[in-house]
N, C-alpha and C positions, 0 to 999 in steps of 0.2 A: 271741192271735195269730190271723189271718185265714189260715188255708191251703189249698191244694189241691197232687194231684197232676196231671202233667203230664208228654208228650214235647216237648220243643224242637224247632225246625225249622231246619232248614239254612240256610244265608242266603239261595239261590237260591229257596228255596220262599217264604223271607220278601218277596225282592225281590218277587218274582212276585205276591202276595197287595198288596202294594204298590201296584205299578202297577195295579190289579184297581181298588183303593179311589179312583186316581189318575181311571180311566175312569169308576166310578160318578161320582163328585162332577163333571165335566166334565158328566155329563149330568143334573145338578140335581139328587143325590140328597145335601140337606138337610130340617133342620137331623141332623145324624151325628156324634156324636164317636166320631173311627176308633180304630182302634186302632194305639196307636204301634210301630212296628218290633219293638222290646225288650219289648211285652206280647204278640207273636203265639206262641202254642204250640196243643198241643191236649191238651185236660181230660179225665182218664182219670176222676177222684173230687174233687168238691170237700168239703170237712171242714168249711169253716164255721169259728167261732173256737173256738179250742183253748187249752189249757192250754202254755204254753213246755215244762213235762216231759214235753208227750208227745212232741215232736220228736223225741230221741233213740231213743225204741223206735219211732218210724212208721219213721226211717229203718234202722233195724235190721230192721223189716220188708221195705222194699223188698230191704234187699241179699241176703234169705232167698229172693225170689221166684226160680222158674226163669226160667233168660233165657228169655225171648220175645219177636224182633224181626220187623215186617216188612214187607213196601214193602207202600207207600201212595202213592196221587197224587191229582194235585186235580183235581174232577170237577165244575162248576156253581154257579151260585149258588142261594141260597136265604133266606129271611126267618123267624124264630120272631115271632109265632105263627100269620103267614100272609103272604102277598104283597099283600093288599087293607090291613093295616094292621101294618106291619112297624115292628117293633120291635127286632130283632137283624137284622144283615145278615149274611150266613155267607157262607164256601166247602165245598162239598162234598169229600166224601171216597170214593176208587175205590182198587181194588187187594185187599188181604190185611184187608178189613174186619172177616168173620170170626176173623182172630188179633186185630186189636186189639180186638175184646168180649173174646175168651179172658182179654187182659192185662190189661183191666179188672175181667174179673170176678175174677182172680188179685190184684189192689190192693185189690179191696174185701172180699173174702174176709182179706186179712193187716189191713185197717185194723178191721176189724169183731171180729178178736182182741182188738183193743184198746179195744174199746168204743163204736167211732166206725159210727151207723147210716148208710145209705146211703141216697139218696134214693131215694122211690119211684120218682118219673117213671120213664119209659124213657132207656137213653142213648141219644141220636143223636149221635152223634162228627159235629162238623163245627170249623171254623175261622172262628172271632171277627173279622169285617170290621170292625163300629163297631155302637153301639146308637142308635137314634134317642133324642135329648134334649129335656126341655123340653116344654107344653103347644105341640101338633103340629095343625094345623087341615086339614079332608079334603082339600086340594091339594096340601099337602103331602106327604100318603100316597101322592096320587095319585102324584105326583111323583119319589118315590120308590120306588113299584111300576113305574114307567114306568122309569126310570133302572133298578132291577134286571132290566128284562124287556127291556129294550135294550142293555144294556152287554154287550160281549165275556168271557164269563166266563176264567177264569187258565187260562192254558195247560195240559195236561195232565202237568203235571211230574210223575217219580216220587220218590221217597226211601224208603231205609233206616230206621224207627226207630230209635231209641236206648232206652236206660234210662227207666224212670219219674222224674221228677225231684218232689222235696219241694217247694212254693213257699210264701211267704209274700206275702200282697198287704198295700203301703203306703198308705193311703192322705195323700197332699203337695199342698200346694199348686197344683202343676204335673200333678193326676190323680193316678192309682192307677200304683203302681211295684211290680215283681215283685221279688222276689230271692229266687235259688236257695240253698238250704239243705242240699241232699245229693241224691244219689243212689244207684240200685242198682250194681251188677257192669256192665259192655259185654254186651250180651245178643247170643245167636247166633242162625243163621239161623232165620228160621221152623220151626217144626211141621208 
């Protein structure tokens, strides 16, 4: 099983991420496969594939963690691994950034009991717009750096976190499909 951890997003933050993807592509930022409504969250730890018996004790983990929630808003765009040849489209993250490493590093701290190593990189918390697909020719970058560097970035919307949630990714036909697998406790206010 293919999984990661993850906070959900409100719908209003989804709308809004939305209409974001709505204004990139309006200004030629192809070829993008976005990302559909029902895949937007934001990735605390991805796991990689895993064993179906460790489901049980990862989410036994979460529900041990202390709550830790706390507003976040969305802040910019931005591209991995650069804006001259983009390849992930993001939205940025503003607000209680500092509690969410905290909560990350609190998942990966309980996942790592369990034997699951965590990536090296750095995290950069941000929100999955769409990844560029497909053998991509320099106008198209261009094109798409242009579209990023012109498009009205998403509102500055706030949100509450929630619980860390389990995922499994499907990969169908119709793309890659999430489904939630459990979660921790309703976490209280920030730290």
């Amino acid at each position: 099983m293919r999984l990661f951890i993850a906070l959900d997003l409100p719908s209003a933050i989804s709308a809004e991420l939305l209409a974001t993807q709505e204004r990139l592509q309006a200004l030629g930022a192809r070829p993008v496969s976005w990302t559909r409504s029902h895949g937007l969250h934001l990735t605390l730890q991805f796991l990689g594939e895993q064993q179906e018996t460790l489901v049980a004790p990862l989410l036994a983990a979460l529900a041990m963690l202390p709550p830790l929630a706390c507003t976040l808003g969305l802040a910019g765009l931005g591209a991995f691994p650069n804006a001259t040849r983009p390849q992930v489209l993001w939205a940025g993250l503003a607000g209680d950034v500092s509690a969410l490493h905290e909560l990350r590093w609190r998942v990966v701290a309980a996942t790592a009991a369990l034997g699951i190593v965590a990536e090296t990189r750095p995290y950069r918390p941000h929100l999955t717009l769409g990844r560029v697909r497909g053998v991509v020719g320099k106008q198209q970058y261009v094109d798409i750096s242009m579209a990023m560097a012109h498009a009205a970035p998403p509102a500055p919307l706030e949100w509450l976190s929630g619980s860390p949630l389990l995922y499994q990714s499907l990969l169908t036909a119709q793309g890659v499909r999430y489904r939630v697998l459990g979660s921790a406790e309703p976490p209280e206010d920030c730290k």
